[in-house]
matplotlib code that plots the C-alpha trace (Angstrom):
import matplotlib.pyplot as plt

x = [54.7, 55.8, 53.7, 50.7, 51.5, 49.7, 46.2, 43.9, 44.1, 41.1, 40.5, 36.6, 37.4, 34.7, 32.1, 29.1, 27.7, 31.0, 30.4, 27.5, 25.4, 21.9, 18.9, 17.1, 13.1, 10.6, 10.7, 14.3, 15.2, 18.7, 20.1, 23.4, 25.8, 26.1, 29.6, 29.4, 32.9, 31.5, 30.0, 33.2, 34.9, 33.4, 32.9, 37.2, 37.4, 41.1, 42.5, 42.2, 42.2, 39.2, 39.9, 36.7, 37.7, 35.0, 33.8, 30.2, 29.8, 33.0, 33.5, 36.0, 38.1, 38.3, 38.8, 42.0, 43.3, 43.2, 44.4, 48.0, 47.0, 43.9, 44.5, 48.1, 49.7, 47.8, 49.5, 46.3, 45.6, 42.2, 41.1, 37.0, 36.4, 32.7, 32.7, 30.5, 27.1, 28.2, 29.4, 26.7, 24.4, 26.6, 25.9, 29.5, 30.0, 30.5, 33.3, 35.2, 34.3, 35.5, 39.0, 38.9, 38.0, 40.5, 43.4, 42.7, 42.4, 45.8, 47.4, 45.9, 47.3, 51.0, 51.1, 50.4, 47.0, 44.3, 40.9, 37.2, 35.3, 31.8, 28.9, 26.7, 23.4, 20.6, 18.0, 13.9, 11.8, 11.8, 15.7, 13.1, 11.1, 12.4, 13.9, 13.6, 11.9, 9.7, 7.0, 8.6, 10.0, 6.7, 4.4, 5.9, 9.0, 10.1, 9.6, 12.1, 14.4, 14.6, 15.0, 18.1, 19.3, 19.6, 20.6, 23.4, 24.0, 23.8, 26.3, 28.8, 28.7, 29.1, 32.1, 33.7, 32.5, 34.6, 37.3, 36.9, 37.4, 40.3, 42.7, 41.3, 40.1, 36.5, 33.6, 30.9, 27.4, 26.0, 23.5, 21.6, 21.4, 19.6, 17.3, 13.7, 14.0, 11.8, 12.3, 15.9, 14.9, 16.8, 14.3, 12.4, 13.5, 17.4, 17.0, 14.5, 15.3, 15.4, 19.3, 21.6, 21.1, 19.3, 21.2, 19.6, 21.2, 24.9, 25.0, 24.0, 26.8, 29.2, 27.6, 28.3, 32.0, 32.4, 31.2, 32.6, 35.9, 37.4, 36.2, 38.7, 41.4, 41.5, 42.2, 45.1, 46.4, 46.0]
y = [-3.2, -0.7, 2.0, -0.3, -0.1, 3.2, 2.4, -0.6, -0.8, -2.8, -3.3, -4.5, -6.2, -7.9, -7.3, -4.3, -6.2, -4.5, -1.3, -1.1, -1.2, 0.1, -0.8, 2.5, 2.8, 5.2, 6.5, 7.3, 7.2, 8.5, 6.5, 6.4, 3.2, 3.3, 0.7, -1.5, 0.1, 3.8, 2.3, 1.1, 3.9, 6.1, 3.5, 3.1, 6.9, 8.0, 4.9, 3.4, 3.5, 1.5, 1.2, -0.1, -2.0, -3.3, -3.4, -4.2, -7.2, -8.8, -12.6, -14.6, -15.3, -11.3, -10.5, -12.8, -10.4, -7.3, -9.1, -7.5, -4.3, -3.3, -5.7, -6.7, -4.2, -1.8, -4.2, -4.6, -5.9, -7.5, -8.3, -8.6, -10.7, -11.3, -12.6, -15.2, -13.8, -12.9, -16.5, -17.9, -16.3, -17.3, -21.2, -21.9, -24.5, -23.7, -26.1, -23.7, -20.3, -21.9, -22.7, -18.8, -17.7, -20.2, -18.5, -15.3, -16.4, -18.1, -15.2, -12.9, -15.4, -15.5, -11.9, -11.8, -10.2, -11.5, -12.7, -12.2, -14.2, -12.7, -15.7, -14.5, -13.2, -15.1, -13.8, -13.7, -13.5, -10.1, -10.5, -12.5, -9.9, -7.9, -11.0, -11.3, -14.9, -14.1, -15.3, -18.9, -18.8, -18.1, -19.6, -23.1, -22.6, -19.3, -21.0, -24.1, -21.5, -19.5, -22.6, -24.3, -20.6, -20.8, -24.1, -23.1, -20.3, -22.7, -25.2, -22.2, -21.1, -24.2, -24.3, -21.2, -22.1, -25.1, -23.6, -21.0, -22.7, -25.1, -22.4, -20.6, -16.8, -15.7, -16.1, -13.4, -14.7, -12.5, -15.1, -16.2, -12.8, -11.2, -14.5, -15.5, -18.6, -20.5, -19.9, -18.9, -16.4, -13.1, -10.9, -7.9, -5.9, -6.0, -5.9, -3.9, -5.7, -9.4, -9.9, -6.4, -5.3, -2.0, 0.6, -1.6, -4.6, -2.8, -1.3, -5.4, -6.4, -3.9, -4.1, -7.7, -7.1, -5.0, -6.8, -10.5, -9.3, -5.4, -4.4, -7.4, -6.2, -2.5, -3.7, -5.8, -2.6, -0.6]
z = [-27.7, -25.0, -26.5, -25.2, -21.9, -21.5, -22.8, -23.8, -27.5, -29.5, -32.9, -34.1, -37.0, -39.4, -42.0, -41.9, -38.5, -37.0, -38.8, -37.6, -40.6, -40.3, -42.8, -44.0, -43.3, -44.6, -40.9, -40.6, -44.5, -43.2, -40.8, -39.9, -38.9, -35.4, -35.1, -31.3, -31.1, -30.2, -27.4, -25.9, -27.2, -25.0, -22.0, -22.1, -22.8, -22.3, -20.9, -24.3, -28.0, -30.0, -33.8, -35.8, -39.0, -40.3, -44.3, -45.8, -47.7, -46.6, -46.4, -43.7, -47.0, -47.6, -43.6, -44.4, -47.0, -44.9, -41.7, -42.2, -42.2, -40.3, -37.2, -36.6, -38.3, -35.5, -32.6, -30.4, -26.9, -27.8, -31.2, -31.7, -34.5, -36.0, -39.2, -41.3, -41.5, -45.7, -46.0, -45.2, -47.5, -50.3, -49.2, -47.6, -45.1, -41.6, -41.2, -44.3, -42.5, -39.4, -41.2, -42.2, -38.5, -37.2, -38.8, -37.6, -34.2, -34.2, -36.2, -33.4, -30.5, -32.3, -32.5, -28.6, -29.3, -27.5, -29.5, -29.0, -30.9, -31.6, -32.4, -35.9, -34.7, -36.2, -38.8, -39.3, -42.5, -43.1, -44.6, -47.8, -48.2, -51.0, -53.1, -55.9, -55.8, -52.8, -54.5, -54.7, -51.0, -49.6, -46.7, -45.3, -48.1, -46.5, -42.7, -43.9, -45.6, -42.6, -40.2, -42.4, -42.3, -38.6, -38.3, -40.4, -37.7, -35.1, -36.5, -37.3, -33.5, -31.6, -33.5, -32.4, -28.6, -28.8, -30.5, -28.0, -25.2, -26.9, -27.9, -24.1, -25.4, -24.7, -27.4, -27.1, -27.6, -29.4, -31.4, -27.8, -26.8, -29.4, -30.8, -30.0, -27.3, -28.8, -32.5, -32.4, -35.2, -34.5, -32.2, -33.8, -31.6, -32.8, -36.2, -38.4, -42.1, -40.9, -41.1, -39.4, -36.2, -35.0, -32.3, -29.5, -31.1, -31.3, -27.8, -26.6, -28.0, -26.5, -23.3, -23.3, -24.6, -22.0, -18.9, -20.6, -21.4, -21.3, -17.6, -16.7, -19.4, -18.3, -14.2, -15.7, -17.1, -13.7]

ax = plt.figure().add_subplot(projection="3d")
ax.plot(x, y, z, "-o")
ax.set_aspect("equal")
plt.show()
């Protein structure tokens, strides 16, 4: 890893949250994905490298696949890693994303790469709107849906804090940051469809990346 010696290298590796994935509205019909890695791009400028690697749809199980080649195989310093939000619209357990996330934590670790684990942001009704069965998920059957949604979140996050602290990398939380206090529900202001983030919502997250975790990384490397 000598080449790394000259710059901070990060890969943002996950699903269309790290691609920065933006829903389309009939005031800006053409938005464009704004990835939280442009953000630290341009915050690291020359004395780093940031690599976003992130695909839409993507489960933990399919992040697996592609491990090789778009995160070790690019021999990193720091490796963000946000993953689960898909899973978990499919109905998988937290404890079997957490299996998925765990593995790519210790791969990162054994390849002397250090993981960031990112916590899944939360959600609000507006991700029910356009389903198909909106009818049926409707007044206090939307609010339980939405709550067991989050309480799915919750479950999933907790785990990654106490992996987090067990194997001793930093977990981002994202989730707290961007939710309603009191509801939990993922803030209007972050998100405009209910379930991915808005520009305001990306740039929190790299601001938070950046004060938690590469500010610290960079002085190591001066």
């Amino acid at each position: 890893m000598n080449d790394q010696l000259l710059s901070l290298k990060i890969v943002c590796f996950g699903d269309s949250l790290t691609l920065g994935y933006q829903s389309p509205t009939p005031r800006f019909p053409f938005v464009e994905n704004i990835p939280y890695g442009t953000y630290l791009q341009e915050w690291v400028g020359t004395r780093g490298q940031v690599l976003v690697r992130g695909v839409c749809g993507e489960t933990t199980q399919d992040m697996r696949g592609r491990l090789q080649r778009d995160m070790l195989e690019q021999r990193p310093h720091v490796a963000i890693i946000l993953g689960g939000t898909n899973d978990l619209s499919l109905g998988i357990s937290p404890a079997a994303i957490m299996e998925n996330l765990t593995f790519l934590y210790e791969q990162a670790q054994a390849h002397g790469i250090l993981p960031v684990a990112v916590t899944v942001p939360s959600l609000r009704e507006d991700c029910w709107q356009n389903n198909e069965a909106e009818g049926e998920a409707s007044g206090s059957g939307m609010a339980l849906a939405i709550e067991q949604a989050i309480a799915q979140r919750v479950i999933l996050n907790q785990l990654l804090q106490d992996f987090g602290v067990e194997r001793q990398f930093p977990v981002v939380d994202w989730f707290v940051e961007t939710c309603e206090p009191k509801t939990q529900a993922l803030a209007s202001e972050y998100s405009n469809d209910g379930l991915h983030l808005t520009t305001a919502g990306y740039r929190k997250l790299a601001e938070m990346i950046w004060t938690q975790v590469l500010e610290d990384q960079l002085k190591k490397l001066d």
